[in-house]
C-alpha positions as CSV (number, residue, x, y, z in Angstrom):
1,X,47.5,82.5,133.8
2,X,49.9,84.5,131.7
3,X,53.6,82.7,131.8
4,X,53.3,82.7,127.9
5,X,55.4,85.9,125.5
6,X,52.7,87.6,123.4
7,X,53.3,90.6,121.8
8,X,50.9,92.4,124.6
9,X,53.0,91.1,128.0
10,X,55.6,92.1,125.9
11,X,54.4,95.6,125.4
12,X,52.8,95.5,129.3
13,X,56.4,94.6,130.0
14,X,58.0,97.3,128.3
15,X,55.5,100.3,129.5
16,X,56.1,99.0,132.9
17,X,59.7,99.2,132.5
18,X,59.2,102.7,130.8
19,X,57.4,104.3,133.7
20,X,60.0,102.7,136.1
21,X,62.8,104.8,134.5
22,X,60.7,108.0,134.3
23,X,59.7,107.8,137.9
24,X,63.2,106.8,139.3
25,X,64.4,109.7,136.8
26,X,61.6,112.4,138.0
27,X,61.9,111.5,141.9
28,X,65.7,110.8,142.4
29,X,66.9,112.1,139.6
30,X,69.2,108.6,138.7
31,X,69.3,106.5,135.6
32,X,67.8,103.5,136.3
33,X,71.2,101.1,135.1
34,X,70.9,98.3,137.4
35,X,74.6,97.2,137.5
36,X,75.8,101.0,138.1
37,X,72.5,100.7,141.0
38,X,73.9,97.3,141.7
39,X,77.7,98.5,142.5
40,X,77.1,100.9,144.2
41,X,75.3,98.9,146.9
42,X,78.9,97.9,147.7
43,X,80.8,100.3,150.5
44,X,81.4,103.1,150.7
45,X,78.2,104.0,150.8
46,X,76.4,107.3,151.0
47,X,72.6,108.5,151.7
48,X,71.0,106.7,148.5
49,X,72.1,103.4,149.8
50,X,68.3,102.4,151.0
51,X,66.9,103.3,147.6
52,X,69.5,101.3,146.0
53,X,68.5,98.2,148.1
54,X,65.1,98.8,147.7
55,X,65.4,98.5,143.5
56,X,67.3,95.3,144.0
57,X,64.7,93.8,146.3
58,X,61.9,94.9,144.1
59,X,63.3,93.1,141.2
60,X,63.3,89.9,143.6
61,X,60.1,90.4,145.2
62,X,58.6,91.0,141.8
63,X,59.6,87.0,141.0
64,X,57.4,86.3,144.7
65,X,54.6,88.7,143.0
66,X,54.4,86.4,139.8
67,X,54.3,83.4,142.2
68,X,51.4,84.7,144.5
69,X,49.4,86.2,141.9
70,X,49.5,83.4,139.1
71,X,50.0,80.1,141.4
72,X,53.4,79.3,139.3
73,X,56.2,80.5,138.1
74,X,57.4,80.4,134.0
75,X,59.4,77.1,133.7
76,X,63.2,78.0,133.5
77,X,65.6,75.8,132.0
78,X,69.5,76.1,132.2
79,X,71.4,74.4,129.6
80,X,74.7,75.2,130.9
81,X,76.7,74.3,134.0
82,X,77.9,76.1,137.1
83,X,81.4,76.9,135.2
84,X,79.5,78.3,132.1
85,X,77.1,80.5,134.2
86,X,79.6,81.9,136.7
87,X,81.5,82.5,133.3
88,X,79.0,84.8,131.4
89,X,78.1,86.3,134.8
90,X,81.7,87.7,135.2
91,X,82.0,88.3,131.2
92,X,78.7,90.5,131.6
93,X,79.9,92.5,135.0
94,X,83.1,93.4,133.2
95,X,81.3,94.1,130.2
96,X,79.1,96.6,132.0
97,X,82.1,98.1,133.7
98,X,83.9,98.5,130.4
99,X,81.1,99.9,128.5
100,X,80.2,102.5,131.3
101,X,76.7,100.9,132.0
102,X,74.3,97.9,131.4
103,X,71.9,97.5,129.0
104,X,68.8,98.9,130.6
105,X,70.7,101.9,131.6
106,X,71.8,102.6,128.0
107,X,69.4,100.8,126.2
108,X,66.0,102.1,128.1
109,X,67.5,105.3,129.6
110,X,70.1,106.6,127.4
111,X,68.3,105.5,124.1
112,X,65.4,107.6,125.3
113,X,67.6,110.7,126.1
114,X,69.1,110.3,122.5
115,X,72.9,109.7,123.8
116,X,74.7,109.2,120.8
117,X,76.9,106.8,123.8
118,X,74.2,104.5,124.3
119,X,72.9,104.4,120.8
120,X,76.6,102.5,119.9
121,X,76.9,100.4,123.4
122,X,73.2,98.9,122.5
123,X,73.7,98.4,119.0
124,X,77.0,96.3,120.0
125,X,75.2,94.9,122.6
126,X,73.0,93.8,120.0
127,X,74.9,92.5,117.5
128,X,77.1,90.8,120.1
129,X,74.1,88.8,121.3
130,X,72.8,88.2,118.0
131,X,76.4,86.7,116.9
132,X,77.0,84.4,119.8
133,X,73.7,83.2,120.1
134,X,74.5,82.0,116.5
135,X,77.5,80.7,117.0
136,X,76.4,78.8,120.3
137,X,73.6,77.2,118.4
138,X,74.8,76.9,115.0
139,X,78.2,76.4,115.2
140,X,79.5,75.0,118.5
C-alpha cells in the first residue's frame, strides 16, 4: 500500500502532474491554475464550463481512486479549528487573486514557460510558506 512520501511517489506525483499540464495545455490550450479554473466555474459562464467541472471533479474523484485502489486513505490530521481553516482558506483565495494565479498555475505552468512573473510569485510563495511555517511552529 503506498500512503507513505518517498522520493519515487514524489517524483510519480510530480510527472503525473507534468503531463496533466502539457495535455490540458496541448488539447485546450489553458493553463492548468486551479483557482483561475476554479473561478471561473462561477457565472457567467461560457462553452468551457463542462471542462472546468470536469478538472474539479477529477481532483475529487482522484481522493475515491486512492480509496478503491489502496483500501484506505493517508491519515489526515487537522490541528487547527474551523475559525483557523476558514481563515487561511480566504487568506489563500485572495492571495491567488492578488498574485494573478495559484501556485500550480505559476509554479508548474509558468515556471516551465520561463515567465519571469511566475518565477517571483513562486519564489514568494516559497519563502512565505517557509517563514510562517516557522513562525507557527517555532515561535507562536
Amino acid at each position: 500500500m503506498i500512503t507513505e512520501s518517498t522520493a519515487l511517489t514524489a517524483l510519480a506525483g510530480g510527472a503525473l502532474i507534468g503531463v496533466a499540464a502539457v495535455m490540458l495545455m496541448g488539447l485546450t490550450g489553458r493553463i492548468a491554475g486551479v483557482s483561475g479554473i476554479a473561478a471561473q466555474m462561477l457565472p457567467p459562464w461560457d462553452g468551457a464550463v463542462a471542462g472546468r467541472f470536469a478538472f474539479v471533479a477529477g481532483l475529487v474523484v482522484a481522493t475515491l481512486v486512492v480509496r478503491v485502489t489502496t483500501g484506505s486513505l493517508p491519515p489526515l490530521t487537522l490541528e487547527a479549528g474551523p475559525i483557523a481553516l476558514v481563515a487561511a482558506g480566504l487568506l489563500v483565495g485572495f492571495g491567488a487573486v492578488w498574485g494573478n494565479g495559484c501556485t500550480s498555475g505559476h509554479g508548474v505552468c509558468g515556471i516551465a514557460s520561463l515567465s519571469p512573473r511566475s518565477i517571483v510569485a513562486t519564489l514568494v510563495f516559497m519563502a512565505t510558506a517557509v517563514a510562517t511555517t516557522f513562525l507557527v511552529r517555532h515561535v507562536m
